[in-house]
PDB file of N, H, CA, C and O in Angstrom:
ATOM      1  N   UNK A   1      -9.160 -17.308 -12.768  1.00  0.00           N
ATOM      2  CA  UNK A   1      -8.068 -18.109 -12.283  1.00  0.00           C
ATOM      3  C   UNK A   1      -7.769 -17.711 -10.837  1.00  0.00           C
ATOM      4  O   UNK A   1      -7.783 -16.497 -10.633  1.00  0.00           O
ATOM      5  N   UNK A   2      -7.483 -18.560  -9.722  1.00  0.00           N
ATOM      6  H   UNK A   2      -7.472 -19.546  -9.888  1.00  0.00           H
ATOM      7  CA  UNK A   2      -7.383 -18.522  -8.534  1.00  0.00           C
ATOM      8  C   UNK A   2      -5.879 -18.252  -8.600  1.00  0.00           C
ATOM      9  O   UNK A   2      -5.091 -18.523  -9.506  1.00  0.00           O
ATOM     10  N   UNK A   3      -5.632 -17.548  -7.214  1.00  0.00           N
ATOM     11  H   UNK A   3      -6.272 -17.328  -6.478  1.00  0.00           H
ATOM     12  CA  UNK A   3      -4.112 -16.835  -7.097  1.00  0.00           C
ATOM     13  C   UNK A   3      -3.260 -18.038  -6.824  1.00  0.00           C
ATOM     14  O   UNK A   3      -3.903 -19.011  -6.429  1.00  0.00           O
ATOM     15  N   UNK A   4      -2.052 -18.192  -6.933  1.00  0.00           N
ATOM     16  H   UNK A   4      -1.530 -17.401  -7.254  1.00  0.00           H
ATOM     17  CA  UNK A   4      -1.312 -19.549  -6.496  1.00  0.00           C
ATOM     18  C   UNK A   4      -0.979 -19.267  -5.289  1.00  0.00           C
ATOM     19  O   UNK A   4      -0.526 -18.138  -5.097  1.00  0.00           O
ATOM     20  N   UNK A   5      -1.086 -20.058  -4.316  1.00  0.00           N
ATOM     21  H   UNK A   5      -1.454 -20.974  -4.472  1.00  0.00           H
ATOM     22  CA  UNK A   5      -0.753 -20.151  -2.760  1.00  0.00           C
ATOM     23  C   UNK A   5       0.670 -20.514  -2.140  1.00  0.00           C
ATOM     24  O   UNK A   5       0.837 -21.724  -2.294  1.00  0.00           O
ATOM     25  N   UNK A   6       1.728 -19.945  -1.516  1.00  0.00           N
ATOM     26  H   UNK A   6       1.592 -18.962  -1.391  1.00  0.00           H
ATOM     27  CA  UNK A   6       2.891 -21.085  -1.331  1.00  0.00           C
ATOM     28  C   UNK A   6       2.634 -21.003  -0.087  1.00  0.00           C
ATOM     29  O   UNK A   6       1.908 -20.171   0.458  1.00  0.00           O
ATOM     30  N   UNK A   7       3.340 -22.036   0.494  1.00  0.00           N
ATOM     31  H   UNK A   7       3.930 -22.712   0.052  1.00  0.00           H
ATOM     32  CA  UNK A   7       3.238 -22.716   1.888  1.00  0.00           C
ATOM     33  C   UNK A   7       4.865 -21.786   2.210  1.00  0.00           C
ATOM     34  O   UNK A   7       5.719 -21.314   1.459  1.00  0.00           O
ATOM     35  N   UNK A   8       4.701 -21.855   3.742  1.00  0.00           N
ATOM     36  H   UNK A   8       4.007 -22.239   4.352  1.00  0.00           H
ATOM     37  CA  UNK A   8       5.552 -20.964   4.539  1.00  0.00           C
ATOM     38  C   UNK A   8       6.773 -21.453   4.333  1.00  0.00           C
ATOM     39  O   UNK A   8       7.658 -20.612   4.490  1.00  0.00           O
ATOM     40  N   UNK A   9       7.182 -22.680   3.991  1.00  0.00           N
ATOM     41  H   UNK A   9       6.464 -23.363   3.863  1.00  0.00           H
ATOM     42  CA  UNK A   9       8.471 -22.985   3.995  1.00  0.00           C
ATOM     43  C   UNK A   9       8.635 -22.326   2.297  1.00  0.00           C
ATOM     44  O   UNK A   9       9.569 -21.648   1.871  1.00  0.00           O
ATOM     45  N   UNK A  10       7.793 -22.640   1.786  1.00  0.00           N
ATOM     46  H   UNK A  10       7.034 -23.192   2.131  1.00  0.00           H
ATOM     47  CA  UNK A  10       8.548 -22.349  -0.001  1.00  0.00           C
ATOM     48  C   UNK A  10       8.604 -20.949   0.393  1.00  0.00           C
ATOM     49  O   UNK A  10       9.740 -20.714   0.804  1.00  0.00           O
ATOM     50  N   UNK A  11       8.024 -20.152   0.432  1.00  0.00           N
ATOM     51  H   UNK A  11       7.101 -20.344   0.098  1.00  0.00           H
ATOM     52  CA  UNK A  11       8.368 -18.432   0.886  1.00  0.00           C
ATOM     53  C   UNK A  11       9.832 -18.448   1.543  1.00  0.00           C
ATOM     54  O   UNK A  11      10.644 -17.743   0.945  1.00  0.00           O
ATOM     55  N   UNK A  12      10.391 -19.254   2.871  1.00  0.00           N
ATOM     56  H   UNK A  12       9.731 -19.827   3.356  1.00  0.00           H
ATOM     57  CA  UNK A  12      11.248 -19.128   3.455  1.00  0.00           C
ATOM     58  C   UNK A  12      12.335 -19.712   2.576  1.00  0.00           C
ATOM     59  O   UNK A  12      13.451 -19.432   3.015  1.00  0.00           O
ATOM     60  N   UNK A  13      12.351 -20.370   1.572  1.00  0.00           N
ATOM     61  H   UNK A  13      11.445 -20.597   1.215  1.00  0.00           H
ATOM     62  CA  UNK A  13      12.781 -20.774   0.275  1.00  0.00           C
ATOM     63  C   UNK A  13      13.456 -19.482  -0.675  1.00  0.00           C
ATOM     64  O   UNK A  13      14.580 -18.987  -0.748  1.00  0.00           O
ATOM     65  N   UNK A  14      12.404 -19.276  -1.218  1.00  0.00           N
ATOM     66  H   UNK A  14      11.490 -19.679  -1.159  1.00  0.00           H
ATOM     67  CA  UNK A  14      12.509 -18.420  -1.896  1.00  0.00           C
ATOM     68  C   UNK A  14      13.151 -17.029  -1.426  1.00  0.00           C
ATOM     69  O   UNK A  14      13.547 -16.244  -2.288  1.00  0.00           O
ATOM     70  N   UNK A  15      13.225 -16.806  -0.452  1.00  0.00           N
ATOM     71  H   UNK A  15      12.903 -17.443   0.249  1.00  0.00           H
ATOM     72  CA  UNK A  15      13.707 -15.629   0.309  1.00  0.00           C
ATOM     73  C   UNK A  15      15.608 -15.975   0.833  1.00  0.00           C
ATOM     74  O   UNK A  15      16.595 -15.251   0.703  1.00  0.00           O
ATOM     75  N   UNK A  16      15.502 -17.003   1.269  1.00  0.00           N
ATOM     76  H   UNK A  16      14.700 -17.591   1.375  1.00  0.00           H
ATOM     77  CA  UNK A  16      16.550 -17.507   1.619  1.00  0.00           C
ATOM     78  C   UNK A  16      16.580 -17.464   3.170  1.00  0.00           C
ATOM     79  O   UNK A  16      17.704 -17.239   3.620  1.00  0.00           O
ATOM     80  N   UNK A  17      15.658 -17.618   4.028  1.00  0.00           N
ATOM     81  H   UNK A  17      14.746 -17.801   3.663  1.00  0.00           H
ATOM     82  CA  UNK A  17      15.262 -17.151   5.402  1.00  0.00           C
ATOM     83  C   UNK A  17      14.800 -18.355   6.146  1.00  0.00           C
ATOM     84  O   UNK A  17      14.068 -19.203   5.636  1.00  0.00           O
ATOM     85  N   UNK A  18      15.273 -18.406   7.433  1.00  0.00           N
ATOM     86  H   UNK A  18      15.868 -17.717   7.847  1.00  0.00           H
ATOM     87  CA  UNK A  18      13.998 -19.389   8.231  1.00  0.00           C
ATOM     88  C   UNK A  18      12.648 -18.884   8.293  1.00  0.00           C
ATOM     89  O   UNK A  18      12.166 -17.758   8.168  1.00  0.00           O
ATOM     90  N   UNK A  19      12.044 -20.336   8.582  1.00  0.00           N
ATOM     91  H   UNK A  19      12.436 -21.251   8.683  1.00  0.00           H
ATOM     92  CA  UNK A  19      10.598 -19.903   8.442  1.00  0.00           C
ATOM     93  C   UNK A  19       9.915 -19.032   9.468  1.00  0.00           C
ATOM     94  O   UNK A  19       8.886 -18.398   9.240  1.00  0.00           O
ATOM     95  N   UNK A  20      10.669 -19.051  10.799  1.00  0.00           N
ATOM     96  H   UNK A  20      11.506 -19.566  10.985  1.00  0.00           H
ATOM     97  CA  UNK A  20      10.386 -17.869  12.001  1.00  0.00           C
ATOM     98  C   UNK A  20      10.727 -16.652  11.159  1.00  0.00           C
ATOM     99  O   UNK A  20      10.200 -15.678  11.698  1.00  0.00           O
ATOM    100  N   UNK A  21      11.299 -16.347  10.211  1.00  0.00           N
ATOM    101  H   UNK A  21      11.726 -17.138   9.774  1.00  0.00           H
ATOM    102  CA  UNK A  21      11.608 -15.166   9.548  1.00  0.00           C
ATOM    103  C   UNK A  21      10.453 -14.387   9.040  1.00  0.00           C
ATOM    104  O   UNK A  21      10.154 -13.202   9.185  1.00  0.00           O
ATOM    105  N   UNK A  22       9.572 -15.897   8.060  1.00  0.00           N
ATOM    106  H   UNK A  22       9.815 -16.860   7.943  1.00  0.00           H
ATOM    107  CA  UNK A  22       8.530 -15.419   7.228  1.00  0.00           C
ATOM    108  C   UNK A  22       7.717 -15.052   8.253  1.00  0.00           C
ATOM    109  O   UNK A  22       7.179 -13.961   8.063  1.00  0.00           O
ATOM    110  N   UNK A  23       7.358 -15.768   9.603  1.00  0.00           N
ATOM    111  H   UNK A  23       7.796 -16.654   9.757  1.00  0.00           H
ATOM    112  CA  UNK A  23       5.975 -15.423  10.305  1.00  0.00           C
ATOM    113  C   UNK A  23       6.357 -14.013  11.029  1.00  0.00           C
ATOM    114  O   UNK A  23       5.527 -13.241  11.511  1.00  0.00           O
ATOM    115  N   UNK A  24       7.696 -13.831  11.015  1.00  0.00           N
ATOM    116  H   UNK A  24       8.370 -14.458  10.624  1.00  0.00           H
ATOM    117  CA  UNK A  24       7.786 -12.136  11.665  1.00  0.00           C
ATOM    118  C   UNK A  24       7.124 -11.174  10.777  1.00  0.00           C
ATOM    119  O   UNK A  24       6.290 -10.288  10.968  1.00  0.00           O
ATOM    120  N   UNK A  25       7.860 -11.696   9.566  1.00  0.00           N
ATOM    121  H   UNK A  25       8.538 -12.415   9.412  1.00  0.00           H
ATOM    122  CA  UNK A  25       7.177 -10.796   8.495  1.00  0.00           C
ATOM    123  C   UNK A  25       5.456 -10.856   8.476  1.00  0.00           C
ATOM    124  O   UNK A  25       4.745  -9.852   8.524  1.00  0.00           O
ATOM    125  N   UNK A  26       5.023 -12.091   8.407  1.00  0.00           N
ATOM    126  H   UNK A  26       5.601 -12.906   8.368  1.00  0.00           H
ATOM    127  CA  UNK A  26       3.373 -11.793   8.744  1.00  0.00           C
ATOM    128  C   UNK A  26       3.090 -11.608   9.658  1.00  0.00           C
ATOM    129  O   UNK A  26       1.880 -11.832   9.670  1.00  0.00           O
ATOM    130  N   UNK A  27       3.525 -11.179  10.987  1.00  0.00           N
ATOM    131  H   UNK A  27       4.508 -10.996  10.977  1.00  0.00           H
ATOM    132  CA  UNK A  27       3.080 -10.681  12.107  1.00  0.00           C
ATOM    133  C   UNK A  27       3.269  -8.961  11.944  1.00  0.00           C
ATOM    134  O   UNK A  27       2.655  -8.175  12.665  1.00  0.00           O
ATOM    135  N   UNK A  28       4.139  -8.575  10.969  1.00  0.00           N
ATOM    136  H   UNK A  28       4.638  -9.214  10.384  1.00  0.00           H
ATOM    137  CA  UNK A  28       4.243  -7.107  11.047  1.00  0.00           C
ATOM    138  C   UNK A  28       3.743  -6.655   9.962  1.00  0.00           C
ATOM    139  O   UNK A  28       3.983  -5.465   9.760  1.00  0.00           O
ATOM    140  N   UNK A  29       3.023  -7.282   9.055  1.00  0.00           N
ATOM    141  H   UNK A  29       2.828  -8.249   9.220  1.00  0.00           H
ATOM    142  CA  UNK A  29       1.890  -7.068   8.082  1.00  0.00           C
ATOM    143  C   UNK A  29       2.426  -6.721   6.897  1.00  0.00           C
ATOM    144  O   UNK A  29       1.809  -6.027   6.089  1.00  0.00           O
ATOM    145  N   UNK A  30       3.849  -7.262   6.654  1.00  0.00           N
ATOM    146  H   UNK A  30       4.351  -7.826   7.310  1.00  0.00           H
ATOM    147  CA  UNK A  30       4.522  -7.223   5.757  1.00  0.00           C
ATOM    148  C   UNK A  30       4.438  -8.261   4.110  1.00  0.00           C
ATOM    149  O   UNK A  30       4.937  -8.119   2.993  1.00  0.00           O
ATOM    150  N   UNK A  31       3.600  -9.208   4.703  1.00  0.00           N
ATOM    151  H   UNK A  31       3.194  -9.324   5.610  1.00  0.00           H
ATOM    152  CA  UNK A  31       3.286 -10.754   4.099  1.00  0.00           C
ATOM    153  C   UNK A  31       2.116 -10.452   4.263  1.00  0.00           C
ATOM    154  O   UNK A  31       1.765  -9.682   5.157  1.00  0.00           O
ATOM    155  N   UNK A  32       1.262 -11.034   3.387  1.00  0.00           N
ATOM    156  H   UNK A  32       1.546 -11.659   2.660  1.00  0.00           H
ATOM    157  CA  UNK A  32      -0.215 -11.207   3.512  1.00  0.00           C
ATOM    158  C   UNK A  32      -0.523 -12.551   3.485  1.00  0.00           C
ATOM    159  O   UNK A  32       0.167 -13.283   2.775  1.00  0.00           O
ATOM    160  N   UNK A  33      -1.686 -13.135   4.305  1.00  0.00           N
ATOM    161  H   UNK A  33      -2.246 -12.541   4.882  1.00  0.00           H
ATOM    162  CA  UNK A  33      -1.693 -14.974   4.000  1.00  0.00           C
ATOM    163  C   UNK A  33      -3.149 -15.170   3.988  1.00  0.00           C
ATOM    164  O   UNK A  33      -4.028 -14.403   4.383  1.00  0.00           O
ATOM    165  N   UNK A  34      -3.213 -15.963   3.631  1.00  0.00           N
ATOM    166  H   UNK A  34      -2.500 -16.585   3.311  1.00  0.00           H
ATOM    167  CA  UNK A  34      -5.353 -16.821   3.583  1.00  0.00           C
ATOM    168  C   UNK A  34      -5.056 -17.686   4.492  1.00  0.00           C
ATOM    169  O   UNK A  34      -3.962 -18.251   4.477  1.00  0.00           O
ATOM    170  N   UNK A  35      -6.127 -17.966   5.579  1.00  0.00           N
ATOM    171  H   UNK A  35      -7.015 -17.506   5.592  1.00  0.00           H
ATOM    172  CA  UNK A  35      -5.706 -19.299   6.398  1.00  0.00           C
ATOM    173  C   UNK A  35      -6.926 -19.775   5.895  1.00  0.00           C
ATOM    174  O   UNK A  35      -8.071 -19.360   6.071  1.00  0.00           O
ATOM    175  N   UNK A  36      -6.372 -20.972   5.061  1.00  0.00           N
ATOM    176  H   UNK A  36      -5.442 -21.310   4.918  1.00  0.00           H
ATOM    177  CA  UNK A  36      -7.237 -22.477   4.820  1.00  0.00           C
ATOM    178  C   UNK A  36      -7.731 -23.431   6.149  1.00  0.00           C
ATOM    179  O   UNK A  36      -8.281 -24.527   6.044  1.00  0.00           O
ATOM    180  N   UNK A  37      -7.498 -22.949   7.031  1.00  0.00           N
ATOM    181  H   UNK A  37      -7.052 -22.059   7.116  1.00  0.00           H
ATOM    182  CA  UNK A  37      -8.099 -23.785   8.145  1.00  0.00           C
ATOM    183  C   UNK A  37      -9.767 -23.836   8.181  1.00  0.00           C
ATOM    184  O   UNK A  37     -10.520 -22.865   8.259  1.00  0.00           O
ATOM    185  N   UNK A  38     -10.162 -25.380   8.094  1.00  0.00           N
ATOM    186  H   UNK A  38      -9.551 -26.169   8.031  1.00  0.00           H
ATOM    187  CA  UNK A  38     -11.233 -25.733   7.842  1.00  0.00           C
ATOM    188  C   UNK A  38     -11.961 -25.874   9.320  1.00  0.00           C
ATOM    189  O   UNK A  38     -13.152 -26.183   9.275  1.00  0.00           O
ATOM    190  N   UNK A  39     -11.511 -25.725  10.317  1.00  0.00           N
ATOM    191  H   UNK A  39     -10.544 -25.474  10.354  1.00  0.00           H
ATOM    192  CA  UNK A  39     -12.262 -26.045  11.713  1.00  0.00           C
ATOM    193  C   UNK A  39     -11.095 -25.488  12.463  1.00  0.00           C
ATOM    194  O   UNK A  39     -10.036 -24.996  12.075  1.00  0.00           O
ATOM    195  N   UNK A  40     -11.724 -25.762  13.956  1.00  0.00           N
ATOM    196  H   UNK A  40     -12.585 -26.161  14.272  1.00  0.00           H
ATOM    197  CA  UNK A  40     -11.131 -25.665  15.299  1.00  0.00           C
ATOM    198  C   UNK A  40      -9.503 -26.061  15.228  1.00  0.00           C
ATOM    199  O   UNK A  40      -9.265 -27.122  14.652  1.00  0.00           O
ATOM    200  N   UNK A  41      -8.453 -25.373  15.715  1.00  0.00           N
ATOM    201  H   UNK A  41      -8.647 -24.510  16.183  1.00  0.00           H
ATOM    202  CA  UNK A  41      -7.240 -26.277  15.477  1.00  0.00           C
ATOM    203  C   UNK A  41      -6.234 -25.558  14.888  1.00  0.00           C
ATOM    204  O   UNK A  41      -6.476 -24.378  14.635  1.00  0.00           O
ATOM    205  N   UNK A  42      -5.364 -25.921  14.665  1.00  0.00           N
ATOM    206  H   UNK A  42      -5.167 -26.879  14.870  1.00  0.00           H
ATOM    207  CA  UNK A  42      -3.950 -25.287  14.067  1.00  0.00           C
ATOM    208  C   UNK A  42      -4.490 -24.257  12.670  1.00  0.00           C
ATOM    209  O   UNK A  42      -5.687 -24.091  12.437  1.00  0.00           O
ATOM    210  N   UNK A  43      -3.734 -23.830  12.096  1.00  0.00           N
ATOM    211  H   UNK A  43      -2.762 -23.965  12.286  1.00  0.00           H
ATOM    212  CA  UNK A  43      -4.250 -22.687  11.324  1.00  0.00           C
ATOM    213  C   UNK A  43      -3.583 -23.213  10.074  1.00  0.00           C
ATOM    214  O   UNK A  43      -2.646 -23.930  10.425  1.00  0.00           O
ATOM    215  N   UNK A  44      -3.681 -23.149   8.765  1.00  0.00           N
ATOM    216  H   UNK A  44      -4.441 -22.566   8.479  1.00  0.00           H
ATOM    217  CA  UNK A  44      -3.043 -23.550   7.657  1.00  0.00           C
ATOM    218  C   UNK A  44      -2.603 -22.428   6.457  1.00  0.00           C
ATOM    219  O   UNK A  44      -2.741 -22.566   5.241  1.00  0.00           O
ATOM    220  N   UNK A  45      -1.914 -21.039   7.345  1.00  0.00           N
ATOM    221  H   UNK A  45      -1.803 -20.928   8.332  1.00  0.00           H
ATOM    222  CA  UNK A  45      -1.698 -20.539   5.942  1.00  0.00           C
ATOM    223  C   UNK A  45      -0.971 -20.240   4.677  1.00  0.00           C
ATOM    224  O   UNK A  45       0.087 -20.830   4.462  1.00  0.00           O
ATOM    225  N   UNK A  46      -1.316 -19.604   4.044  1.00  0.00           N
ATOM    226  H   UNK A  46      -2.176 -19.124   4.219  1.00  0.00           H
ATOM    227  CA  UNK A  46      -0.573 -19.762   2.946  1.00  0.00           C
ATOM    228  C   UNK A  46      -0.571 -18.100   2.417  1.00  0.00           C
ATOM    229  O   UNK A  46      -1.285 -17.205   2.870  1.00  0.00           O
ATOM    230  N   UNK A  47       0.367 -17.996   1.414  1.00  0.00           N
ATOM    231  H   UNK A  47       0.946 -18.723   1.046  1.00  0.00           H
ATOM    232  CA  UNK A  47       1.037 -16.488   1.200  1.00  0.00           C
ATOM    233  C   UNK A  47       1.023 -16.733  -0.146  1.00  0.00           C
ATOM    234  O   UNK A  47       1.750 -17.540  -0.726  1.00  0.00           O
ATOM    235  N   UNK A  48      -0.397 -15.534  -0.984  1.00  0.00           N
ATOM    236  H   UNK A  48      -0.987 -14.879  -0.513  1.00  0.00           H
ATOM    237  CA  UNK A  48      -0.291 -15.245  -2.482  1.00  0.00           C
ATOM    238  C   UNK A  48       0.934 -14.862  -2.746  1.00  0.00           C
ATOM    239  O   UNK A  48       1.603 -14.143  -2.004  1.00  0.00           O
ATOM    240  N   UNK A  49       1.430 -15.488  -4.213  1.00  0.00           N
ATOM    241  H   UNK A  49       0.886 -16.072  -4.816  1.00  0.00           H
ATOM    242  CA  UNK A  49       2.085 -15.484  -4.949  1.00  0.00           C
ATOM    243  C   UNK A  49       2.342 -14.109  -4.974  1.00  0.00           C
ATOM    244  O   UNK A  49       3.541 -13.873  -4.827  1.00  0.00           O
ATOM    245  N   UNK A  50       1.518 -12.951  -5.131  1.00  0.00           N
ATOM    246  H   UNK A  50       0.544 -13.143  -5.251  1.00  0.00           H
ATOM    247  CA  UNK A  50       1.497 -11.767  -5.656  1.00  0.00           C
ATOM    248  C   UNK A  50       1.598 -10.741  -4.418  1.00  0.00           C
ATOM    249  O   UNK A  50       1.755  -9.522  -4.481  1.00  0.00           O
ATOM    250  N   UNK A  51       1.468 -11.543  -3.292  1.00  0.00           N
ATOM    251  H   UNK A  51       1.340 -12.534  -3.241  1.00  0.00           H
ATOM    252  CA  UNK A  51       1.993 -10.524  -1.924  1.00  0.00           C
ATOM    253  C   UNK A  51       3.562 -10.778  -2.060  1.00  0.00           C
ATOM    254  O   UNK A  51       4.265  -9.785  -2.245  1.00  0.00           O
ATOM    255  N   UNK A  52       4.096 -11.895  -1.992  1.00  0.00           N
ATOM    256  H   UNK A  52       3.524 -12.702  -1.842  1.00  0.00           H
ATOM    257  CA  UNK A  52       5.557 -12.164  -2.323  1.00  0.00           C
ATOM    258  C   UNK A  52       6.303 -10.848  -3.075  1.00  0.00           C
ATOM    259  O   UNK A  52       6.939  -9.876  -2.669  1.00  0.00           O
ATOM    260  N   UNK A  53       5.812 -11.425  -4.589  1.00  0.00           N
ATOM    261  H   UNK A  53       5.295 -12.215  -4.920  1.00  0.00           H
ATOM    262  CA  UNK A  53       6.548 -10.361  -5.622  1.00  0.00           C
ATOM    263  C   UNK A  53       5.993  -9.063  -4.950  1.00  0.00           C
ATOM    264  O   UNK A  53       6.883  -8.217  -5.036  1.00  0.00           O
ATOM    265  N   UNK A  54       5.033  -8.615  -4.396  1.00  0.00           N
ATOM    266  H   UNK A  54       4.310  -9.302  -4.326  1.00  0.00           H
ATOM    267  CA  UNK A  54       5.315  -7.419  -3.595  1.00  0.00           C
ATOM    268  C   UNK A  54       6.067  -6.804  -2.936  1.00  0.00           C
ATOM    269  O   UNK A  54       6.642  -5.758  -3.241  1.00  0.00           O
ATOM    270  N   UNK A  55       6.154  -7.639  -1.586  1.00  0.00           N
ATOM    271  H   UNK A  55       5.687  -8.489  -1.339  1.00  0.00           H
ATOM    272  CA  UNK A  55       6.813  -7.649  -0.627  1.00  0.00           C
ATOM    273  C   UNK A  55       8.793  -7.898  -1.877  1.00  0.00           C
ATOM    274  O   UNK A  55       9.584  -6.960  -1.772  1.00  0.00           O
ATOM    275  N   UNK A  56       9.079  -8.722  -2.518  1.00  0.00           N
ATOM    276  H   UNK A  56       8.437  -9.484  -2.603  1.00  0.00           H
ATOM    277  CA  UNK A  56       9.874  -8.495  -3.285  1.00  0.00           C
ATOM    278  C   UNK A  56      10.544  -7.361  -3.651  1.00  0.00           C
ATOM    279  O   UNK A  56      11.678  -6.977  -3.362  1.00  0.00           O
ATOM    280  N   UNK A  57       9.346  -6.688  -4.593  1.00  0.00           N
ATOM    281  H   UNK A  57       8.425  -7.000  -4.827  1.00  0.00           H
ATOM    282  CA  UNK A  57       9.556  -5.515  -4.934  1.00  0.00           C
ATOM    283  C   UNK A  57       9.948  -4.120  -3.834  1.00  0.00           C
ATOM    284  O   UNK A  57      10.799  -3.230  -3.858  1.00  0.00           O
ATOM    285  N   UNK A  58       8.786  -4.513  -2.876  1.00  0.00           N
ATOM    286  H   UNK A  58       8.095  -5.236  -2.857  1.00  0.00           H
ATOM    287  CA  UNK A  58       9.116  -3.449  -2.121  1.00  0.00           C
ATOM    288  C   UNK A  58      10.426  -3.325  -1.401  1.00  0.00           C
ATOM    289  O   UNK A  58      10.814  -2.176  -1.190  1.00  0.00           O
ATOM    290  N   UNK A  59      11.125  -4.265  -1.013  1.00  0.00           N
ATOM    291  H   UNK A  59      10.809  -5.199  -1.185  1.00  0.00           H
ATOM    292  CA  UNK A  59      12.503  -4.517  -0.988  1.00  0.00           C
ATOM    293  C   UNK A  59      14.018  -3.789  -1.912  1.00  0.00           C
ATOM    294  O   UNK A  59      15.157  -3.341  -1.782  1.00  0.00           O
ATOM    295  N   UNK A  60      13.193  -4.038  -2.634  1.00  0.00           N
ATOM    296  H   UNK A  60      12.268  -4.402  -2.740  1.00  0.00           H
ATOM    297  CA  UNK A  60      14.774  -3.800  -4.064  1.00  0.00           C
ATOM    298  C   UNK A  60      15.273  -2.159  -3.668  1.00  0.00           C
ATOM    299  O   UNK A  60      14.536  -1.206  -3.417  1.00  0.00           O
ATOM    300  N   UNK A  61      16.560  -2.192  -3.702  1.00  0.00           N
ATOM    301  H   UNK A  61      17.159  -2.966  -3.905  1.00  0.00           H
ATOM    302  CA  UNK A  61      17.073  -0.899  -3.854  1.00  0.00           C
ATOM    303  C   UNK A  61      18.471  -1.302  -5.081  1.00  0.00           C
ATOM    304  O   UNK A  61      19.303  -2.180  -5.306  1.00  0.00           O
ATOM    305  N   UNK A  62      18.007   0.001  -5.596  1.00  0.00           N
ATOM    306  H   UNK A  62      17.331   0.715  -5.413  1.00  0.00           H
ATOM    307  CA  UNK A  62      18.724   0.665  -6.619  1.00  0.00           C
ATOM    308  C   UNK A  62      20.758   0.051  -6.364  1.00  0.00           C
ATOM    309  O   UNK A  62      21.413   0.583  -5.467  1.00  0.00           O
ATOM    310  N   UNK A  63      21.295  -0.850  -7.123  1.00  0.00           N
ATOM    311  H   UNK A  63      20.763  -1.282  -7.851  1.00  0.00           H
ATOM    312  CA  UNK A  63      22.500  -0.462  -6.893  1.00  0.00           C
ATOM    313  C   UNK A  63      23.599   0.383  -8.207  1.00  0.00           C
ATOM    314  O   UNK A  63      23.493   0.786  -9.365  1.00  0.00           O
ATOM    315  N   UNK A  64      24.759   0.292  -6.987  1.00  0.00           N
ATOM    316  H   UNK A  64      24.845  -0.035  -6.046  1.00  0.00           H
ATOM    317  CA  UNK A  64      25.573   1.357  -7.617  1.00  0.00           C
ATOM    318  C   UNK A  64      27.070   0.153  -8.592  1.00  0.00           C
ATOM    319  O   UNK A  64      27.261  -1.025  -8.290  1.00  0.00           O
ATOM    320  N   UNK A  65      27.534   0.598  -9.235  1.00  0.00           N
ATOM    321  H   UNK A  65      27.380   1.555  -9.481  1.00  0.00           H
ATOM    322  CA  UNK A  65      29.085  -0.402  -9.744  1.00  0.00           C
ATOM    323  C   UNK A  65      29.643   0.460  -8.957  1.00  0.00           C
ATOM    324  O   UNK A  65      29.363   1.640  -8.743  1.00  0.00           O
ATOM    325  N   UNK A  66      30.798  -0.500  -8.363  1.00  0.00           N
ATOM    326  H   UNK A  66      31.025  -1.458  -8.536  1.00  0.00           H
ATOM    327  CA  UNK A  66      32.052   0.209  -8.009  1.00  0.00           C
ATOM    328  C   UNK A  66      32.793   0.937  -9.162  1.00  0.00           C
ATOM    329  O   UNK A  66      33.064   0.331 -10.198  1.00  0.00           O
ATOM    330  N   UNK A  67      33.123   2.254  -8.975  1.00  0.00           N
ATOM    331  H   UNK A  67      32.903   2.746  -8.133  1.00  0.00           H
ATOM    332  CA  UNK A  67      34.062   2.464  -9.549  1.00  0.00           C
ATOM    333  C   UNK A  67      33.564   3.574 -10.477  1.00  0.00           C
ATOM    334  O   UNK A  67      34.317   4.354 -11.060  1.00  0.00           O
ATOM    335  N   UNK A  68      32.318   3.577 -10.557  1.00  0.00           N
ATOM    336  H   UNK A  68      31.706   2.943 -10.084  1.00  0.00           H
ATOM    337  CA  UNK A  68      31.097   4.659 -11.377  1.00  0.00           C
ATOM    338  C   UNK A  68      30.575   5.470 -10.665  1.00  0.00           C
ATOM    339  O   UNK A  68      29.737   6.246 -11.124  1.00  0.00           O
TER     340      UNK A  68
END
């Protein structure tokens, strides 16, 4: 089974971010992407499903309740 691909806006979606957000993040090698670009020309990529929940994960910190 092939990995599922999302396009830069559903990432910037899912994150809650503009999409200049997501390409910072793939410029600092934080995001991983495949570029589907078939020739010469604009670039088409896209960001595994499973770099996401990474990048996700690697995010999360531990919280605390008030009051505990």
């Amino acid at each position: 089974m092939s990995p599922r691909l999302l396009s830069i806006p559903s990432v910037a979606a899912a994150l809650d971010v503009d999409r200049r957000t997501v390409y910072r993040f793939i410029a600092a090698g934080e995001l991983d992407v495949v570029d589907l670009r078939t020739g010469p020309g604009r670039s088409r990529v896209r960001v595994p499903a499973t770099s996401l929940d990474a990048f996700i994960s690697g995010r999360m910190t531990p919280t605390t309740l008030p009051g505990r």
